[in-house]
py3Dmol code that shows the C-alpha trace and the ligand (Angstrom):
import py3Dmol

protein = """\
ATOM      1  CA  UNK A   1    -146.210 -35.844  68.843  1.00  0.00           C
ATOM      2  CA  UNK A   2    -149.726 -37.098  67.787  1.00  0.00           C
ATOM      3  CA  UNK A   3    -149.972 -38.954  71.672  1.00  0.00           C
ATOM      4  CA  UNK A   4    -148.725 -35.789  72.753  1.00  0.00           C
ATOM      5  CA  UNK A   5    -151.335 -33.600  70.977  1.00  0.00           C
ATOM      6  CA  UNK A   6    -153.967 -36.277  71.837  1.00  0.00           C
ATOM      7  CA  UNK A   7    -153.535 -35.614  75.508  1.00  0.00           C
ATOM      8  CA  UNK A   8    -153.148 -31.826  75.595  1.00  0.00           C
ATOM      9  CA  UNK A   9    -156.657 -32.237  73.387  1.00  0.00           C
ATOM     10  CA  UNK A  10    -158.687 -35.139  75.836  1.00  0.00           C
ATOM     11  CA  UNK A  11    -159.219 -33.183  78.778  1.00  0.00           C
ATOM     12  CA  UNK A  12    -161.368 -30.940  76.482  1.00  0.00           C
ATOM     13  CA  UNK A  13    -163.141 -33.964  75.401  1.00  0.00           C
ATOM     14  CA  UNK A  14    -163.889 -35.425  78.688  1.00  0.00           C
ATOM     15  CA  UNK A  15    -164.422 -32.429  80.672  1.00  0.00           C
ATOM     16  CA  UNK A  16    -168.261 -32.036  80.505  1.00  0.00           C
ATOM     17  CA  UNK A  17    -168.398 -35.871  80.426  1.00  0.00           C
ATOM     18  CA  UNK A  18    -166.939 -36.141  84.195  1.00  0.00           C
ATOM     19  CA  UNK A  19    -168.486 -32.673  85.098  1.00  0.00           C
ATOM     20  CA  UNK A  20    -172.020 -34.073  84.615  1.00  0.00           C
ATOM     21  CA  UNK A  21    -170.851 -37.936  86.021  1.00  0.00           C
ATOM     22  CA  UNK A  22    -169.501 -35.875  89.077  1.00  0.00           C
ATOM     23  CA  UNK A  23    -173.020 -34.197  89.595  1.00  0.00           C
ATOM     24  CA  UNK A  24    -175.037 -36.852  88.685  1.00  0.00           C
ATOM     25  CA  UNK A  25    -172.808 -39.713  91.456  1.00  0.00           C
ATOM     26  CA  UNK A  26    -172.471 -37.231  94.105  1.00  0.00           C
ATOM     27  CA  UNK A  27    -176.100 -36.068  94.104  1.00  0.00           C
ATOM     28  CA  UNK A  28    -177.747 -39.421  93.420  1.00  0.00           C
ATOM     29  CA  UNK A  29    -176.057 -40.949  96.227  1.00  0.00           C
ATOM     30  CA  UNK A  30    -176.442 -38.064  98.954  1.00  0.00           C
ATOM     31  CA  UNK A  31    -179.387 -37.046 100.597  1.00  0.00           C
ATOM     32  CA  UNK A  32    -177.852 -33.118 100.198  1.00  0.00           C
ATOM     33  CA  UNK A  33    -177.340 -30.797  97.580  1.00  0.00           C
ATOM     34  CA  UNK A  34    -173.837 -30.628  96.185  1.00  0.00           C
ATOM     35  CA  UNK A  35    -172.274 -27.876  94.225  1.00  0.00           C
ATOM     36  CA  UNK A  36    -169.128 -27.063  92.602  1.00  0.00           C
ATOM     37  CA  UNK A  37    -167.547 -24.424  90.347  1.00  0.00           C
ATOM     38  CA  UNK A  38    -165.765 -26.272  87.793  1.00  0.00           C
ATOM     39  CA  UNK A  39    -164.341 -29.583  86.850  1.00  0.00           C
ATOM     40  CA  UNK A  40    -160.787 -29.737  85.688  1.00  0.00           C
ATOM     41  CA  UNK A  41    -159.081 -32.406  83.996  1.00  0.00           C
ATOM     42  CA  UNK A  42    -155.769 -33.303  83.628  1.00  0.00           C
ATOM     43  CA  UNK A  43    -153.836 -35.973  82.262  1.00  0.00           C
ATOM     44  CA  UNK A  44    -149.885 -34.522  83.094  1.00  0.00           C
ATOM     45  CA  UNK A  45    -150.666 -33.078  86.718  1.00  0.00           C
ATOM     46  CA  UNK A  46    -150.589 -36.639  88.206  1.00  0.00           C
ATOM     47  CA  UNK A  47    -149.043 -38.881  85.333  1.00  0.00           C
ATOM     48  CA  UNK A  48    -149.723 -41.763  84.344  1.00  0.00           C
ATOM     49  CA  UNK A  49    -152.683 -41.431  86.466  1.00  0.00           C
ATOM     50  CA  UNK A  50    -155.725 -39.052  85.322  1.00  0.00           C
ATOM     51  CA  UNK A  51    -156.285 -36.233  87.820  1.00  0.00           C
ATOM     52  CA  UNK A  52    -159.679 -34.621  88.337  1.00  0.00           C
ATOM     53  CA  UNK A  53    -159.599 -31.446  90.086  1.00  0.00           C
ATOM     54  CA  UNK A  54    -163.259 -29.540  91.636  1.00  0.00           C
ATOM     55  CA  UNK A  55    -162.707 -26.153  92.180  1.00  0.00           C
ATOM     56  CA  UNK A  56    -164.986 -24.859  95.530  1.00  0.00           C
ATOM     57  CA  UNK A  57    -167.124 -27.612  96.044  1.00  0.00           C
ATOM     58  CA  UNK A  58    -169.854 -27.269  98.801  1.00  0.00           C
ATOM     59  CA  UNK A  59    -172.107 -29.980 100.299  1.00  0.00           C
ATOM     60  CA  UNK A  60    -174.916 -28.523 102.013  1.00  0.00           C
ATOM     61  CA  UNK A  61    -177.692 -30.278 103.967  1.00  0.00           C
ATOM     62  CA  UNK A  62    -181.484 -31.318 103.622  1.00  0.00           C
ATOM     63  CA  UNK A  63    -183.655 -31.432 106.699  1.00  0.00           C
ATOM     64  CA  UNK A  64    -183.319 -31.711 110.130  1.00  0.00           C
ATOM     65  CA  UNK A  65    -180.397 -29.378 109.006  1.00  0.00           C
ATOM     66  CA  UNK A  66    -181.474 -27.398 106.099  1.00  0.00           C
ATOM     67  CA  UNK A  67    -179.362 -25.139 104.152  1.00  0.00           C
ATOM     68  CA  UNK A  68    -176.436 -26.188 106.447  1.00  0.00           C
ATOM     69  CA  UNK A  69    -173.235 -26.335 104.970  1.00  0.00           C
ATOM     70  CA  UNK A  70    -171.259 -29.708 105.759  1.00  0.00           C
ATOM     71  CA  UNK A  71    -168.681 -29.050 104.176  1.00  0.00           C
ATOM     72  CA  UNK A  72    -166.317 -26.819 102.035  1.00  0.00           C
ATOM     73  CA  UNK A  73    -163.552 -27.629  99.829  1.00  0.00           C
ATOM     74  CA  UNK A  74    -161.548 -24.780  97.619  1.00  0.00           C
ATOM     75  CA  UNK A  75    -159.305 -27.368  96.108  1.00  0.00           C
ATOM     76  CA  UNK A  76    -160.597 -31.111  95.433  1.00  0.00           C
ATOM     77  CA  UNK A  77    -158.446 -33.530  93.750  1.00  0.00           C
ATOM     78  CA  UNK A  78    -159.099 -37.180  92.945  1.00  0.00           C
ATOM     79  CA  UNK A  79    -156.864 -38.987  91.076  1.00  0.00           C
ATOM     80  CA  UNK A  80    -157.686 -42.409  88.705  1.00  0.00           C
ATOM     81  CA  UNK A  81    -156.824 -44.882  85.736  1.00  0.00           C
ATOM     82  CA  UNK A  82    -157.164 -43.197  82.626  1.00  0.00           C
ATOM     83  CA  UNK A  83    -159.145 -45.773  81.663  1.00  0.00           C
ATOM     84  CA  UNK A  84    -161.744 -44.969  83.985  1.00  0.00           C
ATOM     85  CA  UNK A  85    -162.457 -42.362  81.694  1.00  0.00           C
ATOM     86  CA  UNK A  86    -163.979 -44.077  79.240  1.00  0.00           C
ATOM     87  CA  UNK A  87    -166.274 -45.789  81.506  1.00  0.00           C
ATOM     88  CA  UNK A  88    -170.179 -45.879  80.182  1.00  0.00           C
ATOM     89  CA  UNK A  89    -172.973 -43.846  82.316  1.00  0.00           C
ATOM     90  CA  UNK A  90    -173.721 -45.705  85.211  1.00  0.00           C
ATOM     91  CA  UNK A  91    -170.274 -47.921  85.427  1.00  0.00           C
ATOM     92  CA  UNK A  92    -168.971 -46.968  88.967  1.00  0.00           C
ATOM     93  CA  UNK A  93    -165.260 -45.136  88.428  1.00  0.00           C
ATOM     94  CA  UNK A  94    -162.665 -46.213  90.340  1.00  0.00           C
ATOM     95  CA  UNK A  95    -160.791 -43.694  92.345  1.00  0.00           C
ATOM     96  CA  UNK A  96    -157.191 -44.520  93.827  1.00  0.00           C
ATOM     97  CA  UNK A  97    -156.497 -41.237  95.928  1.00  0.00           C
ATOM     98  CA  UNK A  98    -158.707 -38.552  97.619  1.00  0.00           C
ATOM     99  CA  UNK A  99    -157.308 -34.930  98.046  1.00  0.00           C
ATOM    100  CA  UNK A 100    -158.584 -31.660 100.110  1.00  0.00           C
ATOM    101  CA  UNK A 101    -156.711 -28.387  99.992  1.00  0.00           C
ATOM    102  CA  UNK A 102    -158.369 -25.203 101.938  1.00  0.00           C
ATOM    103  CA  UNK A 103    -161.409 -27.304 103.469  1.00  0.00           C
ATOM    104  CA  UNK A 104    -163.509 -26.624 105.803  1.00  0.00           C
ATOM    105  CA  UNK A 105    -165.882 -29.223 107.800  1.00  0.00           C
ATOM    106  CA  UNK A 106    -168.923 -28.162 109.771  1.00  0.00           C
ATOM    107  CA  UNK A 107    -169.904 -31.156 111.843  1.00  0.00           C
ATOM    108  CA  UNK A 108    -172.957 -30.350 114.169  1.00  0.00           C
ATOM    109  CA  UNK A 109    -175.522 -32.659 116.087  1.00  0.00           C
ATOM    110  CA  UNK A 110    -178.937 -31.828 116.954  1.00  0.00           C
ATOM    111  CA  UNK A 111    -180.671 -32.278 120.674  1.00  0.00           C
ATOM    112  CA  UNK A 112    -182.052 -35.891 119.196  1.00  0.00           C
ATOM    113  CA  UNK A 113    -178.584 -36.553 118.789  1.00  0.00           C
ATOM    114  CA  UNK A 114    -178.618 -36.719 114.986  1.00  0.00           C
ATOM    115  CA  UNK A 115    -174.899 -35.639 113.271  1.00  0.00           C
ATOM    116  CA  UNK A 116    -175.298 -33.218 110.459  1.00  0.00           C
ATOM    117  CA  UNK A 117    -172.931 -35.949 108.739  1.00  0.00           C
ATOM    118  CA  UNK A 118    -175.549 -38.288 107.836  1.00  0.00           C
ATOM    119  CA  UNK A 119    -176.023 -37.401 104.329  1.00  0.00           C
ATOM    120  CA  UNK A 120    -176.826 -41.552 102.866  1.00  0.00           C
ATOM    121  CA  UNK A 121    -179.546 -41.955 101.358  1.00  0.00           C
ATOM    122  CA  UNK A 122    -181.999 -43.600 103.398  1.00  0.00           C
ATOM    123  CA  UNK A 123    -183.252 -47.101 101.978  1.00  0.00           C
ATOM    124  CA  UNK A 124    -186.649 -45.484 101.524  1.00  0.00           C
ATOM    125  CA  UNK A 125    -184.926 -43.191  99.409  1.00  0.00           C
ATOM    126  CA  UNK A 126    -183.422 -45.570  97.002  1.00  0.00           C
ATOM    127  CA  UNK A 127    -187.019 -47.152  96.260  1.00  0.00           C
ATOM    128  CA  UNK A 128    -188.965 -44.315  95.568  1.00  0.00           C
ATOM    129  CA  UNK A 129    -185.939 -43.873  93.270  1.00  0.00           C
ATOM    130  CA  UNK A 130    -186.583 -46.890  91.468  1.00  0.00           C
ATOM    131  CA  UNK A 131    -190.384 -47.221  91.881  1.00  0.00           C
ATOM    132  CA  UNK A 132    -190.294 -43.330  89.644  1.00  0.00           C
ATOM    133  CA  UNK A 133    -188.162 -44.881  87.103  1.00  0.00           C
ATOM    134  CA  UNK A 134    -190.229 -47.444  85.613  1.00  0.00           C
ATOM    135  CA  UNK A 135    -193.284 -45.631  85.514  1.00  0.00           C
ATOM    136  CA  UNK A 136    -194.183 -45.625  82.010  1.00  0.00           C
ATOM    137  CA  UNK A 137    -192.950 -41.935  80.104  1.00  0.00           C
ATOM    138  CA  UNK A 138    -190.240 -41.413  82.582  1.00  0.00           C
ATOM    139  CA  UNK A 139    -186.625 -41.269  80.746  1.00  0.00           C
ATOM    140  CA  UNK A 140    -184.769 -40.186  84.283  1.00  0.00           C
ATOM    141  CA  UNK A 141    -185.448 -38.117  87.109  1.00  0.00           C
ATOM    142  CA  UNK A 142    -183.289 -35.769  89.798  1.00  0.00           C
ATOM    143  CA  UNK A 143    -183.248 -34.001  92.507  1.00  0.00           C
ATOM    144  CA  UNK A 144    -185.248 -36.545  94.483  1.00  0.00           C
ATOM    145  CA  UNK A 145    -185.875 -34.621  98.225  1.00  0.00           C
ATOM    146  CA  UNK A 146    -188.006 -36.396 100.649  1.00  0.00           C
ATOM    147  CA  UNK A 147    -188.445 -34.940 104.209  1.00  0.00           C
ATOM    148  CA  UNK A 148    -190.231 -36.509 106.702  1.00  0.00           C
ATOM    149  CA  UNK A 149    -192.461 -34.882 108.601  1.00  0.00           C
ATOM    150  CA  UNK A 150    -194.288 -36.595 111.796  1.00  0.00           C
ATOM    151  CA  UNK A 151    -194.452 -39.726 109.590  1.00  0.00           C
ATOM    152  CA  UNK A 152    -195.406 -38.074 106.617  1.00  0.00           C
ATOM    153  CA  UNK A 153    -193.095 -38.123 103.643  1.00  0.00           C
ATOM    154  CA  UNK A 154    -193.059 -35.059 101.364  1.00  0.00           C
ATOM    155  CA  UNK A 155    -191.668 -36.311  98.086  1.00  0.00           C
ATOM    156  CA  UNK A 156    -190.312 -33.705  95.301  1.00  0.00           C
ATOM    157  CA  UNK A 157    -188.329 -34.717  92.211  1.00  0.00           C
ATOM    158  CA  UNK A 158    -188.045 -33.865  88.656  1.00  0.00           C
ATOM    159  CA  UNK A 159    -188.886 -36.268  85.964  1.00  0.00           C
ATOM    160  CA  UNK A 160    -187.174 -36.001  83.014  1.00  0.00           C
ATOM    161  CA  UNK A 161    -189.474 -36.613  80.253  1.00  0.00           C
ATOM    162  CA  UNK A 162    -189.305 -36.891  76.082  1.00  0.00           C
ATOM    163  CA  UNK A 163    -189.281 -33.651  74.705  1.00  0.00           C
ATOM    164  CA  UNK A 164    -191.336 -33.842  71.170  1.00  0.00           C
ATOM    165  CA  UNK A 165    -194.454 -35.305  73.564  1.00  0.00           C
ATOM    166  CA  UNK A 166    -197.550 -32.310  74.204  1.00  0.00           C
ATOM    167  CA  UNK A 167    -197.435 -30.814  77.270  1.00  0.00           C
ATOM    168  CA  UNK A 168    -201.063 -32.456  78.125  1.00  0.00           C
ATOM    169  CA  UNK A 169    -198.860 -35.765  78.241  1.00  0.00           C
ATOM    170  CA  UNK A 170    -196.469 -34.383  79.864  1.00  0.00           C
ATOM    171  CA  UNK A 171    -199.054 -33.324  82.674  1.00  0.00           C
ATOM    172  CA  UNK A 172    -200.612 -36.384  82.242  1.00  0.00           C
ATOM    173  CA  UNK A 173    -196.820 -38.466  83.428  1.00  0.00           C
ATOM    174  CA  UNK A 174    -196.727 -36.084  86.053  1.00  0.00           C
ATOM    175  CA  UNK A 175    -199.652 -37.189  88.144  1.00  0.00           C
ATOM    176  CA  UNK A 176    -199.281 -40.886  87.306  1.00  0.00           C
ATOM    177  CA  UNK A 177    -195.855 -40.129  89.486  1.00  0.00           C
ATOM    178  CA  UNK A 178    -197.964 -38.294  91.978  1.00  0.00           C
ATOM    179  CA  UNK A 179    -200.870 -40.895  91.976  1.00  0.00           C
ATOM    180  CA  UNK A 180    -198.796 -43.998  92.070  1.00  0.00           C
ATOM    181  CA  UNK A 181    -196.281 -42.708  94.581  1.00  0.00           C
ATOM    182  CA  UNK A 182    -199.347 -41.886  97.173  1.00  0.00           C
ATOM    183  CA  UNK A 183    -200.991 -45.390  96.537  1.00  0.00           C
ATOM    184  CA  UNK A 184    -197.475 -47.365  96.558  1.00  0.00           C
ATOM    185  CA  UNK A 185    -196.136 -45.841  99.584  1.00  0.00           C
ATOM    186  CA  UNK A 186    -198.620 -45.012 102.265  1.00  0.00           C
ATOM    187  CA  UNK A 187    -196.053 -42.471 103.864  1.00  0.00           C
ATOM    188  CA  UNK A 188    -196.057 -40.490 101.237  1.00  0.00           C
ATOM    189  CA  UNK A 189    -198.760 -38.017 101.234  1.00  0.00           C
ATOM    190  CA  UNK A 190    -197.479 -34.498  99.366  1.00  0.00           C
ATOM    191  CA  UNK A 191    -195.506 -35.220  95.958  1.00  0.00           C
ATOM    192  CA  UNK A 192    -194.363 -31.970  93.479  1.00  0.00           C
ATOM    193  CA  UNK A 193    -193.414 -33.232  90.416  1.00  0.00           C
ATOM    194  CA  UNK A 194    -191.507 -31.240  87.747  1.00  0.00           C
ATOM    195  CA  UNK A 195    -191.539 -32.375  84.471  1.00  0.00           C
ATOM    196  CA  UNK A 196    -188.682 -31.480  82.440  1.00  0.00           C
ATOM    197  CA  UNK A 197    -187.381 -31.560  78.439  1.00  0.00           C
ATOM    198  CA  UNK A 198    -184.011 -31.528  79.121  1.00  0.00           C
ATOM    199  CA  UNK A 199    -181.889 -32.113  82.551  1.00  0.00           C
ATOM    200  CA  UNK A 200    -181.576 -28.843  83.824  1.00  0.00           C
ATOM    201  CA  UNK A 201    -179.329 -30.199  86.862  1.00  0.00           C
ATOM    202  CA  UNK A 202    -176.225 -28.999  85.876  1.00  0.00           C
ATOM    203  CA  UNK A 203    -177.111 -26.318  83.646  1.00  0.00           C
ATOM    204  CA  UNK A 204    -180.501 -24.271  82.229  1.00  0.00           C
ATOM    205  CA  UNK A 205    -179.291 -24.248  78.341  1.00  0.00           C
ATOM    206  CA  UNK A 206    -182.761 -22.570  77.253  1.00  0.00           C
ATOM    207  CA  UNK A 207    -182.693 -20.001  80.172  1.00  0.00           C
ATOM    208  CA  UNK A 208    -182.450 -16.872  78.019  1.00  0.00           C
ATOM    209  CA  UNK A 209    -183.900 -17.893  74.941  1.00  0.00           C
ATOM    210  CA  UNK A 210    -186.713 -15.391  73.844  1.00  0.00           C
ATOM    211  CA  UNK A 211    -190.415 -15.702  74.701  1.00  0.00           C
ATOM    212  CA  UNK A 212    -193.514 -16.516  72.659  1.00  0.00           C
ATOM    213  CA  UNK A 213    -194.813 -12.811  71.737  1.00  0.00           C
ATOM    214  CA  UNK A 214    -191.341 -12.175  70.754  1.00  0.00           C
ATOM    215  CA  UNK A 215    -190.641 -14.945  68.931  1.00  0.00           C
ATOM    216  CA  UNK A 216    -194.092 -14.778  66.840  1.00  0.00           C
ATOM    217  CA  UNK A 217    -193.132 -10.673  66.195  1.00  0.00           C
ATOM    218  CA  UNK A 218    -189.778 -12.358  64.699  1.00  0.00           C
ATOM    219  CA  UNK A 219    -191.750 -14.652  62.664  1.00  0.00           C
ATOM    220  CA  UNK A 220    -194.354 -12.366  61.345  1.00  0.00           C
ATOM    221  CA  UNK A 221    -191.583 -10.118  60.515  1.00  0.00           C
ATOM    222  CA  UNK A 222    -189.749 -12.610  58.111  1.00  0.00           C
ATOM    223  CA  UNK A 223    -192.718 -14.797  57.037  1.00  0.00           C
ATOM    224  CA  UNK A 224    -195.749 -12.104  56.260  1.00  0.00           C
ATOM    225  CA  UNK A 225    -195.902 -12.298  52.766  1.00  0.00           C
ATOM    226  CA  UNK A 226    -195.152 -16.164  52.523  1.00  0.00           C
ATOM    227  CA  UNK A 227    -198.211 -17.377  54.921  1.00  0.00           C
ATOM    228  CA  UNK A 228    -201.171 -16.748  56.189  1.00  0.00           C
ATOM    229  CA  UNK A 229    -201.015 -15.313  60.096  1.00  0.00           C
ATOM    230  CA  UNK A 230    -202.743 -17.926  61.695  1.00  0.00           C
ATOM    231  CA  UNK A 231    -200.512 -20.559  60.503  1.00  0.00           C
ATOM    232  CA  UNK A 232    -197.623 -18.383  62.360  1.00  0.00           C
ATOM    233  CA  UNK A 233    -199.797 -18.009  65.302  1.00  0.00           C
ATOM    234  CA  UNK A 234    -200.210 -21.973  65.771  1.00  0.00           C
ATOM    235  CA  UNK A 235    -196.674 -22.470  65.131  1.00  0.00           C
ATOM    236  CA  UNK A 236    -195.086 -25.116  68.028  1.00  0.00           C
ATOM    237  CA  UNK A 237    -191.854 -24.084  69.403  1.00  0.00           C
ATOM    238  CA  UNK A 238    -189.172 -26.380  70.731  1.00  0.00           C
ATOM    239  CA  UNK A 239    -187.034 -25.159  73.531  1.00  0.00           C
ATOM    240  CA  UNK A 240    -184.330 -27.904  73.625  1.00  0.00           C
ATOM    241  CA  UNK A 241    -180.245 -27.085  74.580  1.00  0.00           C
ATOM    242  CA  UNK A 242    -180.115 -23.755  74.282  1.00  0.00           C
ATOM    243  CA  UNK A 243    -182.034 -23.573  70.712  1.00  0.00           C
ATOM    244  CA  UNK A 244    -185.271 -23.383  69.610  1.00  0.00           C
ATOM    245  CA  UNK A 245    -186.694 -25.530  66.717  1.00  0.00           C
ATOM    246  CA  UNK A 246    -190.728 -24.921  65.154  1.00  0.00           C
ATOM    247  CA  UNK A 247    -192.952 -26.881  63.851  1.00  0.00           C
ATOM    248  CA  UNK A 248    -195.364 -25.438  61.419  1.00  0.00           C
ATOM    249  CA  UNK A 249    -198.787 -26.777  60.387  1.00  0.00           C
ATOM    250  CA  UNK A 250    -199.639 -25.183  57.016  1.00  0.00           C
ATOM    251  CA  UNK A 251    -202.748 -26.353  54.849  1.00  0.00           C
ATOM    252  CA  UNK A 252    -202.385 -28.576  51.975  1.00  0.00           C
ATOM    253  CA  UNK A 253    -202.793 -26.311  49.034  1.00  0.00           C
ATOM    254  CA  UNK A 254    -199.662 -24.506  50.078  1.00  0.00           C
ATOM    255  CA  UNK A 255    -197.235 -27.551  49.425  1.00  0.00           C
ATOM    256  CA  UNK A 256    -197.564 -26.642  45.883  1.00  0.00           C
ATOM    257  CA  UNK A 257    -195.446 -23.048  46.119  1.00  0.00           C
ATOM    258  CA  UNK A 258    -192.036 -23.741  45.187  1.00  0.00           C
ATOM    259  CA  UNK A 259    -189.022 -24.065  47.994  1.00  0.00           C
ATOM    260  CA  UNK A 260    -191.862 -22.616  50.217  1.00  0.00           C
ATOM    261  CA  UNK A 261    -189.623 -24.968  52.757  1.00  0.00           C
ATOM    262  CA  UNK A 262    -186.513 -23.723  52.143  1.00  0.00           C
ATOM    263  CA  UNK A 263    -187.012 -20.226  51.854  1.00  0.00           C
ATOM    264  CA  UNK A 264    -188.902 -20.196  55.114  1.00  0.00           C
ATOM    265  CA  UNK A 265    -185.521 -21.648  56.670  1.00  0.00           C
ATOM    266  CA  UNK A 266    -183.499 -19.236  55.217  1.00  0.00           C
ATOM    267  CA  UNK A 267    -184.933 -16.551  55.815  1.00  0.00           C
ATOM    268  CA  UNK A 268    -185.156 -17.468  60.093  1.00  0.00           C
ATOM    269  CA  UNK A 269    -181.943 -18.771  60.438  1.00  0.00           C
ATOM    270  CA  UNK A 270    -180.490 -15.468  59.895  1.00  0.00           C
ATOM    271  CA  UNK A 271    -182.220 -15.311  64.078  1.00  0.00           C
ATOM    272  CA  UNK A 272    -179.109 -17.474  65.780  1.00  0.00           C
ATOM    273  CA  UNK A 273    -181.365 -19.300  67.884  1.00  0.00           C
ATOM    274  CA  UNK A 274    -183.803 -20.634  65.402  1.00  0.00           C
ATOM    275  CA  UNK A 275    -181.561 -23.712  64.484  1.00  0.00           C
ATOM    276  CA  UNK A 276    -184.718 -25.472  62.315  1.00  0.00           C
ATOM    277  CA  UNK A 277    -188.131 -25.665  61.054  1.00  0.00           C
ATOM    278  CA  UNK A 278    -190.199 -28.533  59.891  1.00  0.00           C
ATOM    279  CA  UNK A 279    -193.348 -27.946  58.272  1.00  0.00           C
ATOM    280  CA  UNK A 280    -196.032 -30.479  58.292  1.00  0.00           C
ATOM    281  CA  UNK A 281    -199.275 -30.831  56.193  1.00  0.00           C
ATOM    282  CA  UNK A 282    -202.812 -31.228  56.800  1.00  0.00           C
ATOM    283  CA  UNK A 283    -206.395 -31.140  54.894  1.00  0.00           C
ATOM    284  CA  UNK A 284    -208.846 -28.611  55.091  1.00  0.00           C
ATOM    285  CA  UNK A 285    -211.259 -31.401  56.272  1.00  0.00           C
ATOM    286  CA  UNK A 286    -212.955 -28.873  58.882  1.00  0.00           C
ATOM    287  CA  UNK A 287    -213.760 -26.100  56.041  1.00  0.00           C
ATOM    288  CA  UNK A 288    -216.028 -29.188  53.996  1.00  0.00           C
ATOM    289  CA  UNK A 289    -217.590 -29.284  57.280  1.00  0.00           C
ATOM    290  CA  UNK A 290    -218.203 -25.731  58.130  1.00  0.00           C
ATOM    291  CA  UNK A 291    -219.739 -25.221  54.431  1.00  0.00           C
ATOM    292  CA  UNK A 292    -222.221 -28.068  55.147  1.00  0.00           C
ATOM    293  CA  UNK A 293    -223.042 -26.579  58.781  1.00  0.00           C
ATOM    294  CA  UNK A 294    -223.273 -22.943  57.607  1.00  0.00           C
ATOM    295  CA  UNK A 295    -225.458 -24.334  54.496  1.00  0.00           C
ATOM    296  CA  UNK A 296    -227.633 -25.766  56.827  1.00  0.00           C
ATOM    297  CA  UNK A 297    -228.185 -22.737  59.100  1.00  0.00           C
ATOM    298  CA  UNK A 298    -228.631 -20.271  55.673  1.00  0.00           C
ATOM    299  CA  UNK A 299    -231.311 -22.635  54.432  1.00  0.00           C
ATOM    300  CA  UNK A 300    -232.726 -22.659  58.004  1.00  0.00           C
ATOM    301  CA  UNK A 301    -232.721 -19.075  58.337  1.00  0.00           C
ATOM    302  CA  UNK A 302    -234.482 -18.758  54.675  1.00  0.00           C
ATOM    303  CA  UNK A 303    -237.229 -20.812  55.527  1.00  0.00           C
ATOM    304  CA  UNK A 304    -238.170 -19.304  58.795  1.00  0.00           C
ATOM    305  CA  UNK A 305    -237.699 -16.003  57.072  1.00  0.00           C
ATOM    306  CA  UNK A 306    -240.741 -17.023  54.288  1.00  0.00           C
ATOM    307  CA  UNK A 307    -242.847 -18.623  56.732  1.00  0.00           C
TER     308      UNK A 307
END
"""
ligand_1 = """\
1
ZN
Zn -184.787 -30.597 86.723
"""
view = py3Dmol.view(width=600, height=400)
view.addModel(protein, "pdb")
view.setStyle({"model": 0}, {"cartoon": {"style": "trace"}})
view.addModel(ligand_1, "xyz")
view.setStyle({"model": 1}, {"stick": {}})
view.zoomTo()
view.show()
């Protein structure tokens, strides 16, 4: 019964696990863009073997042949070892059968001769690839399109970067990738970069989350008679898997109101996106400052005044 239950439960535990190792292996190793509906797994369809079925998966092509489809599959099933399933990211799954039902195949050739077909990465490819991936502040990157162009690479790519660094740095990583691409490889001469938070390949989690003004309207709303407004107006927010997290920089003197902390959280989780807040604290340094520089000025101002 408990194996049983176990099995009926696993293909709810591994489904977005082979959903995004599908995506990730079939676009990393294609030079076209591949889509699919769903992933299904199941463990009885094909037992003891696992079976992974795609539901209308679509494999359309870069340049020469852009936007082409190559081909069109309602029904895709593999089938495997149910041990492959517990294979670690980047462990190549082995597949024992391969299976089309209502597919289509578009196979076309242009007048240079070139077949539509030809989807492998190109060598050149596979280095940029790498070269991107050890540039220092780059976690992982996607969607790698190059096109050639009379010699001329274009190079676009998104670079997945960490997500509690400023967006200066952020920037910053972004043409480092551009810079050192163009002096590595002297095809390359265009590069886009995208820096993202989160891999937004499969899915945009923080799509519909609420902008700024709004979310500062919500704030003011709860927080108006706990702190001051510019504190709300300088808050940072987070927008990470579908939630959004602030940080809050609040002066020194205001650490000594009780459960300022908690009530703060209380009072904005009631929003169900707001998932936390962390409040840091700083010292009015610049206001010692200001007092000496206004000082200054006044004393200024009263001696010019008398002379
Ligand atoms: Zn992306």
């Amino acid at each position: 019964m408990v194996t049983v239950i176990a099995l009926a439960a696993a293909p709810f535990l591994f489904k977005d696990k082979i959903k995004e190792m599908i995506a990730k292996t079939l676009n990393e190793n294609v030079n076209a863009n591949i889509a699919f509906e769903d992933v299904d797994l199941s463990l009885f369809k094909s037992f003891p073997k696992a079976n992974v079925t795609i539901d209308k998966l679509s494999i359309i092509t870069n340049a020469p042949f852009e936007k082409d489809t190559l081909l069109y599959a309602g029904e895709t099933n593999v089938t495997m070892s149910i041990k492959e399933l517990f294979k670690g990211e980047g462990e190549a799954m082995n597949l024992e059968s391969f299976s089309v039902v209502n597919g289509i195949v578009n196979i076309i050739f242009n007048k240079d001769g070139i077949g539509n077909f030809d989807i492998a990465l190109k060598e050149e490819t596979e280095k940029i690839k790498l070269f991107i991936k050890e540039i220092p502040g780059v976690k992982a990157i996607h969607q790698l399109r190059t096109r050639s162009i009379a010699g001329s690479i274009f190079c676009d790519v998104h670079v997945l970067v960490d997500p509690s660094i400023s967006v200066s740095e952020g920037h910053y990583i972004g043409q480092e990738v551009d810079k050192r691409l163009i002096e590595s490889f002297p095809d390359i001469t265009d590069v886009t970069v995208h820096i993202d938070t989160e891999d937004d390949e499969l899915i945009n989690p923080s799509y519909n989350l609420p902008d700024r003004n709004t979310l500062q309207k919500i704030l003011q709303k709860h927080w108006h008679d706990l702190l001051p407004e510019t504190a709300i107006k300088t808050v940072v927010f987070h927008y990470l898997d579908g939630k959004i997290t602030i940080d809050l920089k609040l002066p020194l003197v205001l650490s000594n109101q009780v459960d300022l902390e908690a009530r703060l959280k209380k009072i904005v989780e009631r929003e169900k996106f707001i998932t936390d807040v962390k409040i840091f604290y700083y010292k009015f340094v610049f206001y010692f400052y200001s007092f000496i520089y206004i000082l200054f000025f006044y004393i200024l101002f009263v001696f010019l005044v008398i002379c």
